[in-house]
GUDREN-713126 format. One record per residue: residue number from 0; residue in three letters; x, y, z of N, C-alpha, C in turn. Coordinates in steps of 0.1 Angstrom, whole numbers. Last residue first. Example, Ala and Ser with C-alpha at 12.3 -4.5 7.8 and 13.67 -1.06 7.14 Angstrom:
BEGIN
<gupa><num>1</num><residu>SER</residu><n_xx>128</n_xx><n_yy>-22</n_yy><n_zz>71</n_zz><ca_xx>137</ca_xx><ca_yy>-11</ca_yy><ca_zz>71</ca_zz><c_xx>129</c_xx><c_yy>0</c_yy><c_zz>79</c_zz></gupa>
<gupa><num>0</num><residu>ALA</residu><n_xx>132</n_xx><n_yy>-57</n_yy><n_zz>78</n_zz><ca_xx>123</ca_xx><ca_yy>-45</ca_yy><ca_zz>78</ca_zz><c_xx>132</c_xx><c_yy>-33</c_yy><c_zz>78</c_zz></gupa>
//
This chain:
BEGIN
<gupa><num>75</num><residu>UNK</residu><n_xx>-23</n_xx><n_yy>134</n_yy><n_zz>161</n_zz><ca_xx>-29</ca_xx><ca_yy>139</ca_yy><ca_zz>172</ca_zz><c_xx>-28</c_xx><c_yy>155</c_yy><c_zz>171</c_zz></gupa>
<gupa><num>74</num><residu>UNK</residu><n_xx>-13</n_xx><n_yy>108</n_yy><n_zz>135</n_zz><ca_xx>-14</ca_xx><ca_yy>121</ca_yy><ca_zz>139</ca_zz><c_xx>-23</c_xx><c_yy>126</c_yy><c_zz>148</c_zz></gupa>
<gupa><num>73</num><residu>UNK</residu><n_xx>-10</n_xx><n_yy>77</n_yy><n_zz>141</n_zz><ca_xx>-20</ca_xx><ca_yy>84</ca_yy><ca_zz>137</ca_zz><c_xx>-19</c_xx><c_yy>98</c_yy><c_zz>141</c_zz></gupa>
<gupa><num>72</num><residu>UNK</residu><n_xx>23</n_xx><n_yy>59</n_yy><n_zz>140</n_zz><ca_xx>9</ca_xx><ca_yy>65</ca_yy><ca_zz>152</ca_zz><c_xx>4</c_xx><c_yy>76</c_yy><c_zz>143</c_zz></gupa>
<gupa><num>71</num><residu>UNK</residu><n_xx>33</n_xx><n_yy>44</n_yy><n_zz>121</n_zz><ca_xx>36</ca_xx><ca_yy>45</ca_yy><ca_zz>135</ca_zz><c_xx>29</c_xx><c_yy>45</c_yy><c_zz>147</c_zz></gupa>
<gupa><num>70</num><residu>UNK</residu><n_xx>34</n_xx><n_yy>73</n_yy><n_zz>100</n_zz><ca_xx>44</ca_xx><ca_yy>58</ca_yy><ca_zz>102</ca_zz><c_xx>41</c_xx><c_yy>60</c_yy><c_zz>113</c_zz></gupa>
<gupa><num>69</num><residu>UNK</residu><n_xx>10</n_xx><n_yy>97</n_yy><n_zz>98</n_zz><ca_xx>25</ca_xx><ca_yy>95</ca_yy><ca_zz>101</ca_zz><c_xx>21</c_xx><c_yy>78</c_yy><c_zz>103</c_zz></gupa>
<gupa><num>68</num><residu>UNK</residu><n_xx>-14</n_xx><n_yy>93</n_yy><n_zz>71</n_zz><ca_xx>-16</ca_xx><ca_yy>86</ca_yy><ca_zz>87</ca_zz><c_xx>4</c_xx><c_yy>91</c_yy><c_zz>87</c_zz></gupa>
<gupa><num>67</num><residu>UNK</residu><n_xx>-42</n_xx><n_yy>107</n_yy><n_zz>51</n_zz><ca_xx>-28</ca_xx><ca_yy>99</ca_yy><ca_zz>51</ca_zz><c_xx>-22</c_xx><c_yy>97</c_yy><c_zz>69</c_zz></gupa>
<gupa><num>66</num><residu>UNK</residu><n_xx>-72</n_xx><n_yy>111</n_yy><n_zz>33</n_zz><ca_xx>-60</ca_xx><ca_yy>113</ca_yy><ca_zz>41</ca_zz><c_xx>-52</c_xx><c_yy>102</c_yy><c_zz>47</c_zz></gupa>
<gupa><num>65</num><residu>UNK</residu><n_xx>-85</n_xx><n_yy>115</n_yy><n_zz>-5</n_zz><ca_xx>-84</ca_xx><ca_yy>108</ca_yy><ca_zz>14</ca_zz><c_xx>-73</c_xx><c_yy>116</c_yy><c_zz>23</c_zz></gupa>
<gupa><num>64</num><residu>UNK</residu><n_xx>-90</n_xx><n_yy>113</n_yy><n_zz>-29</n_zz><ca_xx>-98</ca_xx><ca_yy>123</ca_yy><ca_zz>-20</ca_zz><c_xx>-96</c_xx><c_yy>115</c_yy><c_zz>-8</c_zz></gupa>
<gupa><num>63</num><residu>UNK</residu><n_xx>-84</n_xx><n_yy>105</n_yy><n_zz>-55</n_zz><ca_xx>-75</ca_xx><ca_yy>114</ca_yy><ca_zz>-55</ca_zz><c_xx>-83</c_xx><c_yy>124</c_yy><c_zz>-43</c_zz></gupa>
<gupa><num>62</num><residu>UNK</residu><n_xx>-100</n_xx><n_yy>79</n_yy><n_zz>-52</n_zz><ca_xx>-104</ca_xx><ca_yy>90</ca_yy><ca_zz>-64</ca_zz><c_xx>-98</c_xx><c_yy>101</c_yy><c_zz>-63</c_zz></gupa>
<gupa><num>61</num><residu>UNK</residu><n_xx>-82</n_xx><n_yy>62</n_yy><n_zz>-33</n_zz><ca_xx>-80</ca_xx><ca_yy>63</ca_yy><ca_zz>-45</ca_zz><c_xx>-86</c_xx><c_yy>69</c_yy><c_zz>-57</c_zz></gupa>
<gupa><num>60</num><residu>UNK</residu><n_xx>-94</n_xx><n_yy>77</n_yy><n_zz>-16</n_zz><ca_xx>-83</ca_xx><ca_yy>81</ca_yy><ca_zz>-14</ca_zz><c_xx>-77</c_xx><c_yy>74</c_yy><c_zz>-29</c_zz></gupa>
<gupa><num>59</num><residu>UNK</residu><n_xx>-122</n_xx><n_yy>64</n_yy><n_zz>-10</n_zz><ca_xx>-114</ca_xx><ca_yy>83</ca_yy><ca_zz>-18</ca_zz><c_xx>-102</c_xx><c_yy>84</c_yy><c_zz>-19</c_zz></gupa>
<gupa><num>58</num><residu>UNK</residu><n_xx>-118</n_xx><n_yy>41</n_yy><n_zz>-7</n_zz><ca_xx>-120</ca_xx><ca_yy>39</ca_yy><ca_zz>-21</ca_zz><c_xx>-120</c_xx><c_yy>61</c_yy><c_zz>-19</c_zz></gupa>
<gupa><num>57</num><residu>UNK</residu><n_xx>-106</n_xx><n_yy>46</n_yy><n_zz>19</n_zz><ca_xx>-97</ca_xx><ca_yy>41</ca_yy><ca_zz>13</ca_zz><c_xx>-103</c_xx><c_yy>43</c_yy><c_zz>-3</c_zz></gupa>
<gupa><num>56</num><residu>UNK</residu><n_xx>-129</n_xx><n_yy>56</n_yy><n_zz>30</n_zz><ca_xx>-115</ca_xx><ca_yy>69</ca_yy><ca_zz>26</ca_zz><c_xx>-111</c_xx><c_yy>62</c_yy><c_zz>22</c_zz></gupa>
<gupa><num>55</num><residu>UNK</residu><n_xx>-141</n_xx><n_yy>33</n_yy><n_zz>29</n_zz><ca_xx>-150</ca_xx><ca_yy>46</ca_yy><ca_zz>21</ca_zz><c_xx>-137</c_xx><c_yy>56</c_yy><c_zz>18</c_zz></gupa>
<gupa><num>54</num><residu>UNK</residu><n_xx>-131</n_xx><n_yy>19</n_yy><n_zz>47</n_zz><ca_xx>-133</ca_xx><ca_yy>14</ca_yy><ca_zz>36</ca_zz><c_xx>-134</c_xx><c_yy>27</c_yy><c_zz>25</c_zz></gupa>
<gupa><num>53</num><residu>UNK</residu><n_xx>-134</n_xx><n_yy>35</n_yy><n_zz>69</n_zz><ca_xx>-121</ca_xx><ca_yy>30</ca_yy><ca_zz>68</ca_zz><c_xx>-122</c_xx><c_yy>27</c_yy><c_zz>52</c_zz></gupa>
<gupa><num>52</num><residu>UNK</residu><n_xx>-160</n_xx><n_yy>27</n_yy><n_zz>73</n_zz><ca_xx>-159</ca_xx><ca_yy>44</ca_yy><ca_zz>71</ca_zz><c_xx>-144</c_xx><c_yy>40</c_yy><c_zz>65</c_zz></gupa>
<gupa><num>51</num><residu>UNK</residu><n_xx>-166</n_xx><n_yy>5</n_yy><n_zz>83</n_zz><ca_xx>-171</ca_xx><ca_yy>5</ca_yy><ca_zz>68</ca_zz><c_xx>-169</c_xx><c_yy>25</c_yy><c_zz>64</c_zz></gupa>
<gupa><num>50</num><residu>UNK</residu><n_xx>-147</n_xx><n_yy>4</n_yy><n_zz>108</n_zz><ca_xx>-145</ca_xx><ca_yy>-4</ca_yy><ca_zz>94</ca_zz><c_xx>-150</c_xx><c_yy>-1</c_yy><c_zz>82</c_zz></gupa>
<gupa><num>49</num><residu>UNK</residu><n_xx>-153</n_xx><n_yy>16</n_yy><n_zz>130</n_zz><ca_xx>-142</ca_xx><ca_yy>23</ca_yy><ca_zz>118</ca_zz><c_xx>-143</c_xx><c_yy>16</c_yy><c_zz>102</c_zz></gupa>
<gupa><num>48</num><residu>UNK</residu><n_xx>-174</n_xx><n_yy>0</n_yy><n_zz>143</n_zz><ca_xx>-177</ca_xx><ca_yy>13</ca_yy><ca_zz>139</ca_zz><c_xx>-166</c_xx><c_yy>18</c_yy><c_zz>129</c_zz></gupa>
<gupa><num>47</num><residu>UNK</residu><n_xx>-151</n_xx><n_yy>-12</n_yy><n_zz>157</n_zz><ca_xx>-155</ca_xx><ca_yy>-15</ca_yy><ca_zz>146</ca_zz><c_xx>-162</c_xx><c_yy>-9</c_yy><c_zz>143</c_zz></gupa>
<gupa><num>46</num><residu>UNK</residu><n_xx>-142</n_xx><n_yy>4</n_yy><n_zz>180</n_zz><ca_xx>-133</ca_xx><ca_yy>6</ca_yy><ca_zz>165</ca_zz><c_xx>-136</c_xx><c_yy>-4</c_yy><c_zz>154</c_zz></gupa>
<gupa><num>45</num><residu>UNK</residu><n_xx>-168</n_xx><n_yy>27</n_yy><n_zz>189</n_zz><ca_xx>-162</ca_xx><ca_yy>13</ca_yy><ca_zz>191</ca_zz><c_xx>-150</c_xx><c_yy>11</c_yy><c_zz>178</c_zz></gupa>
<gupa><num>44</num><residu>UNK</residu><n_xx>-187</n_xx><n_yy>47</n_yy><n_zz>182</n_zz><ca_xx>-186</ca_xx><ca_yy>41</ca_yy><ca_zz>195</ca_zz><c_xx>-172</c_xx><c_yy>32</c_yy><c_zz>199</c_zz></gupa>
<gupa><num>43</num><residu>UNK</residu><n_xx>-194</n_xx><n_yy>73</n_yy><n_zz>157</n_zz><ca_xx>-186</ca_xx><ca_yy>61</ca_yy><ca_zz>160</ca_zz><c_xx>-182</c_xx><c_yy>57</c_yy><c_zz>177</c_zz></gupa>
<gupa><num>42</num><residu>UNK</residu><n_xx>-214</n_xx><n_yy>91</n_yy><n_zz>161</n_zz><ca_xx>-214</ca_xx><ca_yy>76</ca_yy><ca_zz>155</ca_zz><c_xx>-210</c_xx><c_yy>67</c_yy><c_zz>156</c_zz></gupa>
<gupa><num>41</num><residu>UNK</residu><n_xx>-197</n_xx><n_yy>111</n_yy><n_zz>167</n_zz><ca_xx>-208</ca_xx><ca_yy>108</ca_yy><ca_zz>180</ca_zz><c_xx>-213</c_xx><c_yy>94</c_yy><c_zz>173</c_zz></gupa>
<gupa><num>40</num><residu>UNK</residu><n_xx>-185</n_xx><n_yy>119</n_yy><n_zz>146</n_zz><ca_xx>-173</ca_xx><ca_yy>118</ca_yy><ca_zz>156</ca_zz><c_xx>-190</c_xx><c_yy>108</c_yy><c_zz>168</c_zz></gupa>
<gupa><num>39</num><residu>UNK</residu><n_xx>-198</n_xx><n_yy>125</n_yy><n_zz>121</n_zz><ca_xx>-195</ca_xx><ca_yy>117</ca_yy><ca_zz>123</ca_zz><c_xx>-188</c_xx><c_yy>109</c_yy><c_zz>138</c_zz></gupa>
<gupa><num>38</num><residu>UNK</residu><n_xx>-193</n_xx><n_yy>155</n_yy><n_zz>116</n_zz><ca_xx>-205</ca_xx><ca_yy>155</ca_yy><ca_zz>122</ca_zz><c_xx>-204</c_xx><c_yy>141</c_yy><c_zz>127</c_zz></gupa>
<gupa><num>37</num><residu>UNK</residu><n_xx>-164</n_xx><n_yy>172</n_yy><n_zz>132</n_zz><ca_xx>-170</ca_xx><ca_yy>162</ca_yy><ca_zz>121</ca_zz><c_xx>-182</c_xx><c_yy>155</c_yy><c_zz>128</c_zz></gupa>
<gupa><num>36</num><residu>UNK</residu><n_xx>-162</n_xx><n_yy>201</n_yy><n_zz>146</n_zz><ca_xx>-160</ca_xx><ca_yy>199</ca_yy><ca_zz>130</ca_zz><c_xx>-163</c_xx><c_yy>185</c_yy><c_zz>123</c_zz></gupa>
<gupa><num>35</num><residu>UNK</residu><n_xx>-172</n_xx><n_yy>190</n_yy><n_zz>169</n_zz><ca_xx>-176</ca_xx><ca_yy>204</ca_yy><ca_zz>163</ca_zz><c_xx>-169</c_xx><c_yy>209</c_yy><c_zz>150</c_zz></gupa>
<gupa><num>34</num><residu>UNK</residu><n_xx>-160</n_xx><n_yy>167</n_yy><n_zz>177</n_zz><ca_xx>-175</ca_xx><ca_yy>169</ca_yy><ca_zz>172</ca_zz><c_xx>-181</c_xx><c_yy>181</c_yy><c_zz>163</c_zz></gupa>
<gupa><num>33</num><residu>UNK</residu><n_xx>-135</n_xx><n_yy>176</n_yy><n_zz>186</n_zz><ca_xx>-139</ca_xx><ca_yy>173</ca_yy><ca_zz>173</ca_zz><c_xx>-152</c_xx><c_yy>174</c_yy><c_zz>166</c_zz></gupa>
<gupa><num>32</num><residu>UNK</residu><n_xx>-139</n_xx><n_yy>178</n_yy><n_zz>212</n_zz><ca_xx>-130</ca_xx><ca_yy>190</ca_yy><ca_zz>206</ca_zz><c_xx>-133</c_xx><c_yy>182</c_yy><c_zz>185</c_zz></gupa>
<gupa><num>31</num><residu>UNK</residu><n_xx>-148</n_xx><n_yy>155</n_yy><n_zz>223</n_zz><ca_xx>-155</ca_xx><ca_yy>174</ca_yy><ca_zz>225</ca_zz><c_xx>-147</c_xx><c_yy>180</c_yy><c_zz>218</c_zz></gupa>
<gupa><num>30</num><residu>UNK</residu><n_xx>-130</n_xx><n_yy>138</n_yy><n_zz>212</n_zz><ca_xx>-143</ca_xx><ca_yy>134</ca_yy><ca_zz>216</ca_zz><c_xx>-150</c_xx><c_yy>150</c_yy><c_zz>213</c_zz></gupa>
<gupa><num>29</num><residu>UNK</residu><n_xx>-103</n_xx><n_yy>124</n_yy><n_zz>221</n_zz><ca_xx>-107</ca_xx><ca_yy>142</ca_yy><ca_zz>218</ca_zz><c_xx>-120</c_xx><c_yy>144</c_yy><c_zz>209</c_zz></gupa>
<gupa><num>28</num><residu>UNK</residu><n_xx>-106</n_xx><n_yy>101</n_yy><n_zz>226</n_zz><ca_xx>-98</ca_xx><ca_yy>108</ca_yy><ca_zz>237</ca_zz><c_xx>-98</c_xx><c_yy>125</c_yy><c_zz>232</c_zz></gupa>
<gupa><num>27</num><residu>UNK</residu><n_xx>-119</n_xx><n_yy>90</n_yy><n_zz>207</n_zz><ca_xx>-125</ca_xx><ca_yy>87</ca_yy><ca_zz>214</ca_zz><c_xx>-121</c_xx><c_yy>94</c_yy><c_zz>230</c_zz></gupa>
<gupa><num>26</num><residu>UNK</residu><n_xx>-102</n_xx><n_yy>94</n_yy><n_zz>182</n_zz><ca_xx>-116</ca_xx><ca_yy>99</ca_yy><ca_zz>180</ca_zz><c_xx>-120</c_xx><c_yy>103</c_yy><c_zz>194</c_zz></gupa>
<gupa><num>25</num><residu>UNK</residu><n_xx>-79</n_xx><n_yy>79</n_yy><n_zz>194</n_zz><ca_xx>-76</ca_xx><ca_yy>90</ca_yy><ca_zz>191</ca_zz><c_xx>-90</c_xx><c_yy>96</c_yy><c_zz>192</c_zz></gupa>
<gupa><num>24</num><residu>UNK</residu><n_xx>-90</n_xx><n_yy>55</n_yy><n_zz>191</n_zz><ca_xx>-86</ca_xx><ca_yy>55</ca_yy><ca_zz>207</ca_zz><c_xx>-87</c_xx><c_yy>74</c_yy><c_zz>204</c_zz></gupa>
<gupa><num>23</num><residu>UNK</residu><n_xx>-99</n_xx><n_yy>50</n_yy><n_zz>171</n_zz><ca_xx>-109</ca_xx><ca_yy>49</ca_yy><ca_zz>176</ca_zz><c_xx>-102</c_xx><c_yy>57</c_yy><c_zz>190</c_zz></gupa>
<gupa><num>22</num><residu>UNK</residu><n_xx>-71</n_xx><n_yy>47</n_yy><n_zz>156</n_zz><ca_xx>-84</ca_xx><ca_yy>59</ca_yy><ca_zz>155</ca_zz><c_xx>-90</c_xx><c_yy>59</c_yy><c_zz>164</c_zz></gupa>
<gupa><num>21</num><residu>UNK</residu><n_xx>-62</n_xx><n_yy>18</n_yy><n_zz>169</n_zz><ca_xx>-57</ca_xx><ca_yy>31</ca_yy><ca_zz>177</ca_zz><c_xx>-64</c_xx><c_yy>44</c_yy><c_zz>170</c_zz></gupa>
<gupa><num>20</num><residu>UNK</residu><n_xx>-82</n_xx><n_yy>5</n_yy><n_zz>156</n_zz><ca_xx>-85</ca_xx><ca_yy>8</ca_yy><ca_zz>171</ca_zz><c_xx>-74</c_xx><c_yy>22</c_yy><c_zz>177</c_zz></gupa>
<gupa><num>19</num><residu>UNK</residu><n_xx>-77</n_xx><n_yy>8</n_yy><n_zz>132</n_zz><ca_xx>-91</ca_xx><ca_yy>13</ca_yy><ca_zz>134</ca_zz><c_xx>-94</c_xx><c_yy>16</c_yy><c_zz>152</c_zz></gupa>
<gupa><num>18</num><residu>UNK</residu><n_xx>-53</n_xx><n_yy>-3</n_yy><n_zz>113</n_zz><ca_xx>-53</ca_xx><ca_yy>10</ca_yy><ca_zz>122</ca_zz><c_xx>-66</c_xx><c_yy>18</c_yy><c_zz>131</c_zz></gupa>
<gupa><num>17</num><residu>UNK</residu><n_xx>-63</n_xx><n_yy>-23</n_yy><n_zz>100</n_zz><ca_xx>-55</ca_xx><ca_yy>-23</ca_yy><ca_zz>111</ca_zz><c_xx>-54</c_xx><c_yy>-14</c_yy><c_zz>123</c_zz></gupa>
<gupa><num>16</num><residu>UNK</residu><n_xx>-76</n_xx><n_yy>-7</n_yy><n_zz>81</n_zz><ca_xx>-86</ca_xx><ca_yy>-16</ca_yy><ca_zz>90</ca_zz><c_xx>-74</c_xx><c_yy>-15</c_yy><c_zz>102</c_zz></gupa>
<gupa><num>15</num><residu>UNK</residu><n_xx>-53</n_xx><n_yy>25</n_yy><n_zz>70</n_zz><ca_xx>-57</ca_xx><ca_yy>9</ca_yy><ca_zz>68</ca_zz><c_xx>-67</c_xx><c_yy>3</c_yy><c_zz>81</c_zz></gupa>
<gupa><num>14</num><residu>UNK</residu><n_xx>-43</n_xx><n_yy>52</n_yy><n_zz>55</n_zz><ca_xx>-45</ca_xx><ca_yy>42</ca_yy><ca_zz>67</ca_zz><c_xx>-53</c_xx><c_yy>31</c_yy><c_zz>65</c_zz></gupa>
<gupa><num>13</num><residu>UNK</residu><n_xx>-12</n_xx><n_yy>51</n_yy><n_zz>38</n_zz><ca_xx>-26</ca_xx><ca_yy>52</ca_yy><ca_zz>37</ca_zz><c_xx>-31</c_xx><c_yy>47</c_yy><c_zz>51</c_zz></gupa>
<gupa><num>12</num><residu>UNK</residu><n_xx>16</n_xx><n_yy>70</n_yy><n_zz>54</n_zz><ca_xx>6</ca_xx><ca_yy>61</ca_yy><ca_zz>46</ca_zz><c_xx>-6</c_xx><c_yy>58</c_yy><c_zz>49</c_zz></gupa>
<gupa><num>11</num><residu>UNK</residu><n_xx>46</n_xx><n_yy>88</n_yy><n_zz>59</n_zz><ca_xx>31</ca_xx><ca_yy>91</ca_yy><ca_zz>56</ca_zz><c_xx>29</c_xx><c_yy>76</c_yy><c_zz>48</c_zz></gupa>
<gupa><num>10</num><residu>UNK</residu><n_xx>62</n_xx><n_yy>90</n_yy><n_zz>85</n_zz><ca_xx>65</ca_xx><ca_yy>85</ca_yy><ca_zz>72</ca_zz><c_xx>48</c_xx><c_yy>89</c_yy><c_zz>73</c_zz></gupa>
<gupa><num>9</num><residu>UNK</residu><n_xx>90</n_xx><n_yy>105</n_yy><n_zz>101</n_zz><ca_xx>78</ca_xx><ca_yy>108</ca_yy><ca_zz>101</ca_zz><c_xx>79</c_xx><c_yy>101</c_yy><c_zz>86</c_zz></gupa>
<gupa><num>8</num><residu>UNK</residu><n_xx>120</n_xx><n_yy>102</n_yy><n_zz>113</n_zz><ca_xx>106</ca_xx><ca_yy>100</ca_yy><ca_zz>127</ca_zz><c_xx>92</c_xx><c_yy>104</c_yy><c_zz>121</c_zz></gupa>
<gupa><num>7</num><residu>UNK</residu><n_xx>135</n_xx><n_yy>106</n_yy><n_zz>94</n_zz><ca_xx>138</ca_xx><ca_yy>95</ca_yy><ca_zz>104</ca_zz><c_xx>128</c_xx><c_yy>97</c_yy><c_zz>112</c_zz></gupa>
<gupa><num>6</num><residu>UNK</residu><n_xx>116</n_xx><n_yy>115</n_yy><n_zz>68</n_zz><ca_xx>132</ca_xx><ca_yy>113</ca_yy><ca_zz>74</ca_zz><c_xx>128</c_xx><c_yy>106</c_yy><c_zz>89</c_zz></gupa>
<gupa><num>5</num><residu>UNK</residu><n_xx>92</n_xx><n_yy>108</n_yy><n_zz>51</n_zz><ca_xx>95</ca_xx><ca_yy>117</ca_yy><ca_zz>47</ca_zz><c_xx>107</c_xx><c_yy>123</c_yy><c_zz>58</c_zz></gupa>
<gupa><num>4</num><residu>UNK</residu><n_xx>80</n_xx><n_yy>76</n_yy><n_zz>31</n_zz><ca_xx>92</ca_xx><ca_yy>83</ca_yy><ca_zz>43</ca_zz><c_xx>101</c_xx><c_yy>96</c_yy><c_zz>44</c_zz></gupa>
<gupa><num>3</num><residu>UNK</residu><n_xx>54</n_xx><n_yy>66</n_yy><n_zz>25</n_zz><ca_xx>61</ca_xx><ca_yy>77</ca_yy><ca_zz>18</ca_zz><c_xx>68</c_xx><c_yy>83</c_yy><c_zz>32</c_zz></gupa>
<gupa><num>2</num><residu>UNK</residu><n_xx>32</n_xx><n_yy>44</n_yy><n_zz>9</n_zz><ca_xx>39</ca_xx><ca_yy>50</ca_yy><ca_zz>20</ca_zz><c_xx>52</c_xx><c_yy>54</c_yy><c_zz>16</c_zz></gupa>
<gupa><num>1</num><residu>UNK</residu><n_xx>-1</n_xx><n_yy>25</n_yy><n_zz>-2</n_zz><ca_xx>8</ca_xx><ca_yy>35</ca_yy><ca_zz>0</ca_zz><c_xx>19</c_xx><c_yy>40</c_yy><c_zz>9</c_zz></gupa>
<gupa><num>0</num><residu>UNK</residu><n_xx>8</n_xx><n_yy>-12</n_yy><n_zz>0</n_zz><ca_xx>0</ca_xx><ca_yy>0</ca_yy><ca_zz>0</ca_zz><c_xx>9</c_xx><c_yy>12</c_yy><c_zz>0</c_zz></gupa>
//
């Protein structure tokens, strides 16, 4: 899959199923501070909740419309 090492402590790639629980942990620890820009943030409960949204940026992200993840840990 995508990924793109941009020097020793920051790589960019697609995010993937894999990565659903530590989002979920992310979504789920800045909770109030998000809601108020994604309407989606109170839907998701659980990090299977990520899966069929996970799916949906992966098929944007191949119509030239997703986002991309640091190597590692999910940007905060």
């Amino acid at each position: 899959m995508f990924s793109f090492k941009v020097d020793n402590q920051i790589g960019i790639e697609l995010l993937q199923q894999q990565h659903k629980e530590e989002l979920f942990k992310l979504v789920d620890n800045n909770r109030e501070h998000l809601r108020k820009w994604l309407l989606w943030v109170d839907k998701r409960k659980s990090a299977q909740d990520f899966e069929p949204i996970i799916s949906i940026w992966i098929n944007n992200y191949a119509n030239n419309n997703g986002f991309l993840q640091l190597t590692g840990a999910l940007a905060s």
